[in-house]
N, CA, C and O atoms as a Maestro MAE file, in Angstrom:
{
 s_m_m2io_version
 :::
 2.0.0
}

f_m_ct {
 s_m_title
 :::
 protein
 m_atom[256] {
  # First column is atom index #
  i_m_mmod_type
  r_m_x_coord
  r_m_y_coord
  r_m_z_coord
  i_m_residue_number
  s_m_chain_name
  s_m_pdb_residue_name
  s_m_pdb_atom_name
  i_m_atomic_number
  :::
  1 25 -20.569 1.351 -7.502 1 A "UNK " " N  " 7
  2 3 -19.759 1.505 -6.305 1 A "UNK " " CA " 6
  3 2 -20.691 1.694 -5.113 1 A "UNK " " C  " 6
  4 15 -21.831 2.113 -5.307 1 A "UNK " " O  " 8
  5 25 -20.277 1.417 -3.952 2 A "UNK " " N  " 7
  6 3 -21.296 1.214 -3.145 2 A "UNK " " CA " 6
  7 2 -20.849 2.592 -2.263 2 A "UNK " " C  " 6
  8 15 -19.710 3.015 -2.071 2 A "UNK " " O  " 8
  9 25 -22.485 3.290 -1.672 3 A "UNK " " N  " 7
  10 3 -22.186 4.584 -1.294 3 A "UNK " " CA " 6
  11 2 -21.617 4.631 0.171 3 A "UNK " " C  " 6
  12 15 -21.612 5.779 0.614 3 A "UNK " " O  " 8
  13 25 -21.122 3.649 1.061 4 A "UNK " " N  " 7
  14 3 -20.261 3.639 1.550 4 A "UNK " " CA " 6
  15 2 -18.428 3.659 1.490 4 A "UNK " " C  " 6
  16 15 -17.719 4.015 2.431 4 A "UNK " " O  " 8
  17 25 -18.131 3.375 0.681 5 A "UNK " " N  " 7
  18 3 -16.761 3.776 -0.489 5 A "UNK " " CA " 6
  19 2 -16.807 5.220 -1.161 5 A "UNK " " C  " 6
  20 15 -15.954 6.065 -0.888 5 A "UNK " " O  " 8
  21 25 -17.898 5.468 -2.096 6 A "UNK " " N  " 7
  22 3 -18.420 6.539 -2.469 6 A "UNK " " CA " 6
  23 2 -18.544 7.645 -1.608 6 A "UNK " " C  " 6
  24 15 -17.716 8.501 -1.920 6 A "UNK " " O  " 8
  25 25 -19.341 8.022 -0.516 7 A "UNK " " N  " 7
  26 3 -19.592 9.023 -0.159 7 A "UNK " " CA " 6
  27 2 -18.341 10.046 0.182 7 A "UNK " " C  " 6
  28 15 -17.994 11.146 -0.248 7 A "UNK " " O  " 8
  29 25 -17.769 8.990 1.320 8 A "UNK " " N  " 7
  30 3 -16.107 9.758 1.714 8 A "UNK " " CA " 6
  31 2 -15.849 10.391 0.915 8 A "UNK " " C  " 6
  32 15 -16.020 11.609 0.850 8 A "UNK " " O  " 8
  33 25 -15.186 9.395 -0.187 9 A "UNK " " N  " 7
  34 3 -14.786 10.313 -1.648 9 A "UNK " " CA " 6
  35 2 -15.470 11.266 -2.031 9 A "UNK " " C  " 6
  36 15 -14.955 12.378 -2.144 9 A "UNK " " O  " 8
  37 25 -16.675 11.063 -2.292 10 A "UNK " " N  " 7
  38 3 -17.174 12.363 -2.219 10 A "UNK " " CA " 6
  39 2 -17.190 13.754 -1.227 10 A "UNK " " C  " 6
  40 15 -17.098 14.928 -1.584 10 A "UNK " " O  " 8
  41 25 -17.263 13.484 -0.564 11 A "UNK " " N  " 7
  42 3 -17.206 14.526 0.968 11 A "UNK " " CA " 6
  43 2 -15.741 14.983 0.666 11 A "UNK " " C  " 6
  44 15 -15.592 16.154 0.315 11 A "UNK " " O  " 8
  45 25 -14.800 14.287 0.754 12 A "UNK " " N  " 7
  46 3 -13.428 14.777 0.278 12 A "UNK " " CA " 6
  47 2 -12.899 15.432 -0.688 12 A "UNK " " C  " 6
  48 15 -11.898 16.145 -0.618 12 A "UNK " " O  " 8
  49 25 -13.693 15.163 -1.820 13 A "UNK " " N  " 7
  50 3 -13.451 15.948 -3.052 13 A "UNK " " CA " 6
  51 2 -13.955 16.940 -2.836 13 A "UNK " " C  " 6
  52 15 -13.165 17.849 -3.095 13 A "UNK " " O  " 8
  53 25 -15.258 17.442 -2.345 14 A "UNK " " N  " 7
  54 3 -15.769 18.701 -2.199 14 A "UNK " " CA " 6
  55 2 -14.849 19.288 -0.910 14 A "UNK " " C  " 6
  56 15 -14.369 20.401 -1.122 14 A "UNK " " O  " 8
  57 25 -14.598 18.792 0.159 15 A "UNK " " N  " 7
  58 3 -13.419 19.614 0.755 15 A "UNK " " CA " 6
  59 2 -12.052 20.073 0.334 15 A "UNK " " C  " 6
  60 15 -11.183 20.587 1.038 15 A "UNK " " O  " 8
  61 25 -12.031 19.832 -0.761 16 A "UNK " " N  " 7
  62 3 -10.552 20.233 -1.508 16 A "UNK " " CA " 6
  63 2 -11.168 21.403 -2.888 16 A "UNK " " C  " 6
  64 15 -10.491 21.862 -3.808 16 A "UNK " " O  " 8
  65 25 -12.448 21.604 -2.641 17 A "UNK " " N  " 7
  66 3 -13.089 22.650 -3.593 17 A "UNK " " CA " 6
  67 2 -13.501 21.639 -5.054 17 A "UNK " " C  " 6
  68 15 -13.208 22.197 -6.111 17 A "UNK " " O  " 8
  69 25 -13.904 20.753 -5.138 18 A "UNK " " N  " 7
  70 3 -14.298 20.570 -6.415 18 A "UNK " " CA " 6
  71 2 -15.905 20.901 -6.036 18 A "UNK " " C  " 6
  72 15 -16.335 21.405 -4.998 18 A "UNK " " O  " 8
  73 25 -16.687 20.429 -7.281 19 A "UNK " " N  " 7
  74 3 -18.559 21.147 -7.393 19 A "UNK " " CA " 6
  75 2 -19.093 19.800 -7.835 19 A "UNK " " C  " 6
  76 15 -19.186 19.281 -8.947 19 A "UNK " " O  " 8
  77 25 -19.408 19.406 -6.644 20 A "UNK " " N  " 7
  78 3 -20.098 18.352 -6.649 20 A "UNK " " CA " 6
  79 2 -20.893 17.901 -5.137 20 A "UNK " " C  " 6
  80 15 -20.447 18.073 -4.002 20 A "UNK " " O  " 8
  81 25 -22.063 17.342 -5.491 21 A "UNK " " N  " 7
  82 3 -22.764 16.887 -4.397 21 A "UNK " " CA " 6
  83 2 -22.748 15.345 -3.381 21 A "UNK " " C  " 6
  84 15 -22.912 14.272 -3.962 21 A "UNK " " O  " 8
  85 25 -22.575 15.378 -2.118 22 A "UNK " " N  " 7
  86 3 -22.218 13.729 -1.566 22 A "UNK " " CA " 6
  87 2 -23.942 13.373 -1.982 22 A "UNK " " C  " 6
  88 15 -24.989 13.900 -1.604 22 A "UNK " " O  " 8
  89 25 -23.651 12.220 -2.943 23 A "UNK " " N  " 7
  90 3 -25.180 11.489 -3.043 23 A "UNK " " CA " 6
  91 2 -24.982 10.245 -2.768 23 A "UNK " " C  " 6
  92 15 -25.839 9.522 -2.261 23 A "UNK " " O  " 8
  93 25 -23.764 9.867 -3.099 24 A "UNK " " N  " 7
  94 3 -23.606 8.368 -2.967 24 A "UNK " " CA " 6
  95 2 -23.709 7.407 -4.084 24 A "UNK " " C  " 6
  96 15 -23.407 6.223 -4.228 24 A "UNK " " O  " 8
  97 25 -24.159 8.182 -4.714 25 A "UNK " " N  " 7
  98 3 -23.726 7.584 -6.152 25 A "UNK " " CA " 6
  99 2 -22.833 8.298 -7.614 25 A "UNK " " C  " 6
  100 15 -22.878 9.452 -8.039 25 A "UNK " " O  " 8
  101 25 -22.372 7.592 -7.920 26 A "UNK " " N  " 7
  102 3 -20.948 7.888 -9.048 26 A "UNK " " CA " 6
  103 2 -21.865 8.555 -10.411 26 A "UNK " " C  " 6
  104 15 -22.213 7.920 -11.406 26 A "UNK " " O  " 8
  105 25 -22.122 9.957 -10.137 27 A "UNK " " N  " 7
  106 3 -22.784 11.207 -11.192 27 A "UNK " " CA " 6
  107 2 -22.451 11.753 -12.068 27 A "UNK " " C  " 6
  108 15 -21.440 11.140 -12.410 27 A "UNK " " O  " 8
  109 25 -22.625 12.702 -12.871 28 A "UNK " " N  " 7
  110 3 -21.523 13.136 -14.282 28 A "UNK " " CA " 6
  111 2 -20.537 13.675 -13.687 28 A "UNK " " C  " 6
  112 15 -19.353 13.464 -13.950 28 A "UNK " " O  " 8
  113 25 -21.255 14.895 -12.279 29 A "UNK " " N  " 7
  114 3 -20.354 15.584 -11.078 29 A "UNK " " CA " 6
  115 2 -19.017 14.958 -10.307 29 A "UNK " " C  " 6
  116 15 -18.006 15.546 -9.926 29 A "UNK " " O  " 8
  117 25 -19.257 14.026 -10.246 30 A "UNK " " N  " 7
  118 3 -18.704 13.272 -9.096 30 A "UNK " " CA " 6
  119 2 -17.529 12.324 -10.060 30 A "UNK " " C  " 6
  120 15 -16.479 12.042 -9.482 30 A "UNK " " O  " 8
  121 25 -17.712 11.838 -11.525 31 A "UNK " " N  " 7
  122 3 -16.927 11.536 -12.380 31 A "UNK " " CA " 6
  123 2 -15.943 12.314 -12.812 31 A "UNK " " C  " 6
  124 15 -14.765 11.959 -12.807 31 A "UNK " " O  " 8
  125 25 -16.378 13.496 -13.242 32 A "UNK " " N  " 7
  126 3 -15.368 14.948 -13.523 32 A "UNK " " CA " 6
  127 2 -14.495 15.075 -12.494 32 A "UNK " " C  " 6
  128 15 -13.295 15.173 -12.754 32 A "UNK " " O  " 8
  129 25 -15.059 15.101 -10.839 33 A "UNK " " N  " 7
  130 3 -14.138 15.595 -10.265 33 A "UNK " " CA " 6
  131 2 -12.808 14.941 -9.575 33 A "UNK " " C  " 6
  132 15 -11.903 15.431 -8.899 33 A "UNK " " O  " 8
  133 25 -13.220 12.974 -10.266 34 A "UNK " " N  " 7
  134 3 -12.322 12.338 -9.633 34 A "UNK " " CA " 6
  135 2 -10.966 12.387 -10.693 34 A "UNK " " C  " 6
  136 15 -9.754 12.414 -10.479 34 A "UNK " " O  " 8
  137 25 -11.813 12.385 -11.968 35 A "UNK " " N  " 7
  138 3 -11.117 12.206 -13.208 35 A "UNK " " CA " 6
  139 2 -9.527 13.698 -13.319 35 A "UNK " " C  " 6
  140 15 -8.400 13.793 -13.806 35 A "UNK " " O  " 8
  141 25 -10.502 14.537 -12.506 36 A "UNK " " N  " 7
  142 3 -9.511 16.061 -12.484 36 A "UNK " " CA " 6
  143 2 -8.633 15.263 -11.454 36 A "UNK " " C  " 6
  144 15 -7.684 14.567 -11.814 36 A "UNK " " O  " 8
  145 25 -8.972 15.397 -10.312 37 A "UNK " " N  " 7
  146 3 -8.134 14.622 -8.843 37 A "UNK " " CA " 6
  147 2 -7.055 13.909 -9.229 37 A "UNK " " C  " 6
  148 15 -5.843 14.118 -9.178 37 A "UNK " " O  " 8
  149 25 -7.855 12.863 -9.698 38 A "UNK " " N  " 7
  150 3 -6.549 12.103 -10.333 38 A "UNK " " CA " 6
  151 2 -5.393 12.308 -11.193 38 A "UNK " " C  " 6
  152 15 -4.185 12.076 -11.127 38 A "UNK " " O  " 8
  153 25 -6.496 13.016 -12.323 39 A "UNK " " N  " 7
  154 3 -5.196 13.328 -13.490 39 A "UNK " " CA " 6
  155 2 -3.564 14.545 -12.220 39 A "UNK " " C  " 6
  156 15 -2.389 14.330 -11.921 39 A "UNK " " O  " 8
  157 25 -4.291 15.364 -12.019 40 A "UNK " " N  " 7
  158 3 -3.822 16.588 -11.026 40 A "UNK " " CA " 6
  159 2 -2.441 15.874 -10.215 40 A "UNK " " C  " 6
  160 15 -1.387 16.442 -9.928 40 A "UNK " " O  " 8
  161 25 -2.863 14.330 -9.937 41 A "UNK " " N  " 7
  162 3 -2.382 13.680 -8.357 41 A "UNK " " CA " 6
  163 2 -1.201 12.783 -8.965 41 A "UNK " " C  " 6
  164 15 -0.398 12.223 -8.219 41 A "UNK " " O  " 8
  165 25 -1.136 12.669 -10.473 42 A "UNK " " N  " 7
  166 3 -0.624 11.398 -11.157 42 A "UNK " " CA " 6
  167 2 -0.930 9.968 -10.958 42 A "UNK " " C  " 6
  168 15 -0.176 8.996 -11.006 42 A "UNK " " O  " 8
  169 25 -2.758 10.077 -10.619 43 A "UNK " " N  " 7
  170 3 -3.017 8.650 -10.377 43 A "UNK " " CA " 6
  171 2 -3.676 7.964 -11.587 43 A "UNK " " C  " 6
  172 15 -3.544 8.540 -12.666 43 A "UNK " " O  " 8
  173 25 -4.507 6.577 -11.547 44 A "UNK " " N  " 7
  174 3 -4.780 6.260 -12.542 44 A "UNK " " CA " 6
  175 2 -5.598 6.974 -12.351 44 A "UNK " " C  " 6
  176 15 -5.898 7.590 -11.329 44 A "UNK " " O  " 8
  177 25 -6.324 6.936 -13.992 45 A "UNK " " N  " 7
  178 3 -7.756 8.094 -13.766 45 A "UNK " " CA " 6
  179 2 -8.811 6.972 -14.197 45 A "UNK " " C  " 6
  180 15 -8.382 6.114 -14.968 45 A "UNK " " O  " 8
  181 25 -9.829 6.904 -13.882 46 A "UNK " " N  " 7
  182 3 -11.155 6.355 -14.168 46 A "UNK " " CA " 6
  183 2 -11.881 5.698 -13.512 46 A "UNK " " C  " 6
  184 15 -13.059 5.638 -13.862 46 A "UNK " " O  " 8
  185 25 -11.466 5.025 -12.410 47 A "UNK " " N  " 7
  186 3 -12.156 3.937 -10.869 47 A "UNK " " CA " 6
  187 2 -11.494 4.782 -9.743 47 A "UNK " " C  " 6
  188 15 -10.468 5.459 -9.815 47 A "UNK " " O  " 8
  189 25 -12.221 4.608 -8.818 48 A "UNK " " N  " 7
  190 3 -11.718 4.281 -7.295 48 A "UNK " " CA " 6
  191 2 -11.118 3.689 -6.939 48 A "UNK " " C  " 6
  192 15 -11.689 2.796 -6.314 48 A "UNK " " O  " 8
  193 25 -9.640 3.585 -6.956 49 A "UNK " " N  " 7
  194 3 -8.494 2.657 -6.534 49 A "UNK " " CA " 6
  195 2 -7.911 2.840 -5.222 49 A "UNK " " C  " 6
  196 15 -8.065 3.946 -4.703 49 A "UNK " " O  " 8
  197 25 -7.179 1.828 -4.508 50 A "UNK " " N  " 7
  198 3 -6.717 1.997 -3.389 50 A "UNK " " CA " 6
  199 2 -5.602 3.201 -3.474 50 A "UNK " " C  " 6
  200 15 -5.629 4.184 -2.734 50 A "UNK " " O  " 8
  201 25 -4.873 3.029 -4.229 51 A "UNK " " N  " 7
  202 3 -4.038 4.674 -4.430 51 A "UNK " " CA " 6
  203 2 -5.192 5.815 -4.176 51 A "UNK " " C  " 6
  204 15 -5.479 6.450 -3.161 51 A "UNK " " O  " 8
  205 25 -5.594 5.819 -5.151 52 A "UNK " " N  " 7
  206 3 -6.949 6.887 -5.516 52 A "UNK " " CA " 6
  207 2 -7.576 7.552 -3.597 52 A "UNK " " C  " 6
  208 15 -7.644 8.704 -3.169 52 A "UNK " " O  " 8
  209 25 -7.906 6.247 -2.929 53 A "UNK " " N  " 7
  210 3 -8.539 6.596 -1.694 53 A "UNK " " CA " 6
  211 2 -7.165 6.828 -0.655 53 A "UNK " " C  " 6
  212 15 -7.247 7.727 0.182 53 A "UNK " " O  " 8
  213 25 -5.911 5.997 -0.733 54 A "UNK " " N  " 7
  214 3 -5.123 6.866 -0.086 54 A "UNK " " CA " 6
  215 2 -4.842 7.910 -0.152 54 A "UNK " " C  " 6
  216 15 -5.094 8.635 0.810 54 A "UNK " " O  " 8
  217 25 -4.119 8.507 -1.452 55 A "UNK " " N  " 7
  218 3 -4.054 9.904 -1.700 55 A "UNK " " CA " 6
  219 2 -5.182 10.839 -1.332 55 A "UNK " " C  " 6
  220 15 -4.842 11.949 -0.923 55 A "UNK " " O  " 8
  221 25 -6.221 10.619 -1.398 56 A "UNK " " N  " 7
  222 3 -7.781 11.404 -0.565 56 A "UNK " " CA " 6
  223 2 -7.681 11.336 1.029 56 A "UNK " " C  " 6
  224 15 -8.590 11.727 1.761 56 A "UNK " " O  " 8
  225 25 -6.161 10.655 1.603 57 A "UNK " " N  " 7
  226 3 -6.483 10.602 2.986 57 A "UNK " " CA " 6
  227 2 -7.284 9.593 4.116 57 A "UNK " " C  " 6
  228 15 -7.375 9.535 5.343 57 A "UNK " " O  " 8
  229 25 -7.975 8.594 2.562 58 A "UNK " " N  " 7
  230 3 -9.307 8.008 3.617 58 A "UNK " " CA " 6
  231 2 -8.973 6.920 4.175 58 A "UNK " " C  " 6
  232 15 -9.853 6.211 4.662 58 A "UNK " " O  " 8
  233 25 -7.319 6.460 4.242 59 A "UNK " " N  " 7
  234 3 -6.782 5.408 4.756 59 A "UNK " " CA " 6
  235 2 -6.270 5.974 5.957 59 A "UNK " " C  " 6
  236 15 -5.778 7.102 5.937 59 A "UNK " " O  " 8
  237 25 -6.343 5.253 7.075 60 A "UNK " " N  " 7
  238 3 -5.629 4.931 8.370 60 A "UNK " " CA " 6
  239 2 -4.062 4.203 8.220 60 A "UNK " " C  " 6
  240 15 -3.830 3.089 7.752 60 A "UNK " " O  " 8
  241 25 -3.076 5.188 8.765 61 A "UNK " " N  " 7
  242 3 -1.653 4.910 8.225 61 A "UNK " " CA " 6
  243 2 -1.542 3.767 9.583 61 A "UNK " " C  " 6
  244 15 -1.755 4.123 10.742 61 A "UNK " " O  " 8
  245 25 -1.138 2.229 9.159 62 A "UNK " " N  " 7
  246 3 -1.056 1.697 10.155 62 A "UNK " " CA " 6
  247 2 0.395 1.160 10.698 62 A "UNK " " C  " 6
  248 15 0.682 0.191 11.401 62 A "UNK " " O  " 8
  249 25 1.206 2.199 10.078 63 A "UNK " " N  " 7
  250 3 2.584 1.797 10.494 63 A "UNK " " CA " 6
  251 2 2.775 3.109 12.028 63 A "UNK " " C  " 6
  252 15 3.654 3.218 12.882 63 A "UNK " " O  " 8
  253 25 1.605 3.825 11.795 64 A "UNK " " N  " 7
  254 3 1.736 4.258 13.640 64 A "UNK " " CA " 6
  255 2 0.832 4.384 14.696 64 A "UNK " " C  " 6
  256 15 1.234 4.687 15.819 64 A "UNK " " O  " 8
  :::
 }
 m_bond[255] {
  # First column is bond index #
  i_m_from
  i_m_to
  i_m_order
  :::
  1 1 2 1
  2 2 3 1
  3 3 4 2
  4 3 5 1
  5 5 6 1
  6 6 7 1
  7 7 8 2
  8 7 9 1
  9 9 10 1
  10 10 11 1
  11 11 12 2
  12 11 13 1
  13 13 14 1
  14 14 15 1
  15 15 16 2
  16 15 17 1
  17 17 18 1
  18 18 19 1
  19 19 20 2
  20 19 21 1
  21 21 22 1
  22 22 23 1
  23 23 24 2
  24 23 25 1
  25 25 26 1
  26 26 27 1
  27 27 28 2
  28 27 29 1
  29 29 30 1
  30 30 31 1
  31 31 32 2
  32 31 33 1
  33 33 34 1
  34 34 35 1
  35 35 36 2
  36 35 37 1
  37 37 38 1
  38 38 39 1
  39 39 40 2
  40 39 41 1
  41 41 42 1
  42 42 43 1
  43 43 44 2
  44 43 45 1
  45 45 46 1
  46 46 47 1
  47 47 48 2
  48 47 49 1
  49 49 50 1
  50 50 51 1
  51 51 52 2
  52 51 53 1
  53 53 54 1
  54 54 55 1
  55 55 56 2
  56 55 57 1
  57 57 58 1
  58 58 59 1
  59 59 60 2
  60 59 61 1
  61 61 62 1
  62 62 63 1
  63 63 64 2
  64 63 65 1
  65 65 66 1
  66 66 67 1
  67 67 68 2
  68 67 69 1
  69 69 70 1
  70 70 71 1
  71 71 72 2
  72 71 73 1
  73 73 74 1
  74 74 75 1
  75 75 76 2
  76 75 77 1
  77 77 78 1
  78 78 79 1
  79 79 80 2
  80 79 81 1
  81 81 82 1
  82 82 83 1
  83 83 84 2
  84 83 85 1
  85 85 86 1
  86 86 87 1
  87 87 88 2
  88 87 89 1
  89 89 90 1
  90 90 91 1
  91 91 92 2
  92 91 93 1
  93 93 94 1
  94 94 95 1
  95 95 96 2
  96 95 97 1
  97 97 98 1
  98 98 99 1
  99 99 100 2
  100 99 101 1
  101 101 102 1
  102 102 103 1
  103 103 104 2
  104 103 105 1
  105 105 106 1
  106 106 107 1
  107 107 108 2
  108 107 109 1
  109 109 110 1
  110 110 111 1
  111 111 112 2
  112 111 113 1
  113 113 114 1
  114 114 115 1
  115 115 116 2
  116 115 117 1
  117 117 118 1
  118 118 119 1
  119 119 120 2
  120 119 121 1
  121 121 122 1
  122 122 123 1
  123 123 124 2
  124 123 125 1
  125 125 126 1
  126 126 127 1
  127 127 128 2
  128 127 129 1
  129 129 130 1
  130 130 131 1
  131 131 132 2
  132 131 133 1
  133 133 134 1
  134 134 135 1
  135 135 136 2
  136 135 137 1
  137 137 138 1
  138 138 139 1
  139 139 140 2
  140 139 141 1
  141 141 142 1
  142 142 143 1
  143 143 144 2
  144 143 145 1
  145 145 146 1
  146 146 147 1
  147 147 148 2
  148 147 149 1
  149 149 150 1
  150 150 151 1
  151 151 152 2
  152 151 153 1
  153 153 154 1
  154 154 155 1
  155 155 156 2
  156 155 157 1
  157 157 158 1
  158 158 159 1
  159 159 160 2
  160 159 161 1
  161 161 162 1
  162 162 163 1
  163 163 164 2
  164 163 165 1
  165 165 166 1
  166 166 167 1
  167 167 168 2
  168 167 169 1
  169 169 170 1
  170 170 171 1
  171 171 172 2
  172 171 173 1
  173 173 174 1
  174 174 175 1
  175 175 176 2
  176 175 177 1
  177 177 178 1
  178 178 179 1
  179 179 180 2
  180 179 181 1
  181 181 182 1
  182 182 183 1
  183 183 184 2
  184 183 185 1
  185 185 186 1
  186 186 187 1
  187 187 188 2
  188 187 189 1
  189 189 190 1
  190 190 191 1
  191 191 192 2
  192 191 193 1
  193 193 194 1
  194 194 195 1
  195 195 196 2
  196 195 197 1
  197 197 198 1
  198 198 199 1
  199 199 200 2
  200 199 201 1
  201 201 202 1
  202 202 203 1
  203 203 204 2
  204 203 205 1
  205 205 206 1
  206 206 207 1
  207 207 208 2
  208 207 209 1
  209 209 210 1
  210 210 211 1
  211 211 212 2
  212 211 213 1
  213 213 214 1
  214 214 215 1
  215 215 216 2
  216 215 217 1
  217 217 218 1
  218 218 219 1
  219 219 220 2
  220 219 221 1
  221 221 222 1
  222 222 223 1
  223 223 224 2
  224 223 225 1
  225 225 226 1
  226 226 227 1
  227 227 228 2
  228 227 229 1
  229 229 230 1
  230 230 231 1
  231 231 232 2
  232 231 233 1
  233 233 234 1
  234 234 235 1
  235 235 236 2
  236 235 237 1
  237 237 238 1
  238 238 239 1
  239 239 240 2
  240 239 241 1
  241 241 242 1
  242 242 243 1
  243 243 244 2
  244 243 245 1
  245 245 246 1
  246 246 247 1
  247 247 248 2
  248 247 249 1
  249 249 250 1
  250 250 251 1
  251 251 252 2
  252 251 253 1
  253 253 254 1
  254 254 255 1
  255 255 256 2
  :::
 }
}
């Protein structure tokens, strides 16, 4: 995943309290905490999906 996609997510997950570091790359850390996120959120669990990054907020709502 490229650490432009990556990082956000990362930065975001640690603002919602998970323990993990923004490196920019997809870590044992950074796997655990999407895998929790998700399961937690009822999303799919295992990639970075467009659900996945909406629910994190990192979309621009463009209906306003």
């Amino acid at each position: 995943m490229h650490p432009s996609i990556l990082s956000p997510v990362q930065n975001r997950l640690i603002e919602l309290g998970y323990d993990l570091e923004e490196t920019g790359k997809m870590d044992s850390k950074t796997k655990k905490a999407l895998r929790d996120y998700q399961m937690k959120n009822n999303l799919k669990v295992g990639q970075i999906d467009f659900d996945t990054i909406r629910s994190l907020g990192l979309l621009e709502d463009r209906d306003n």
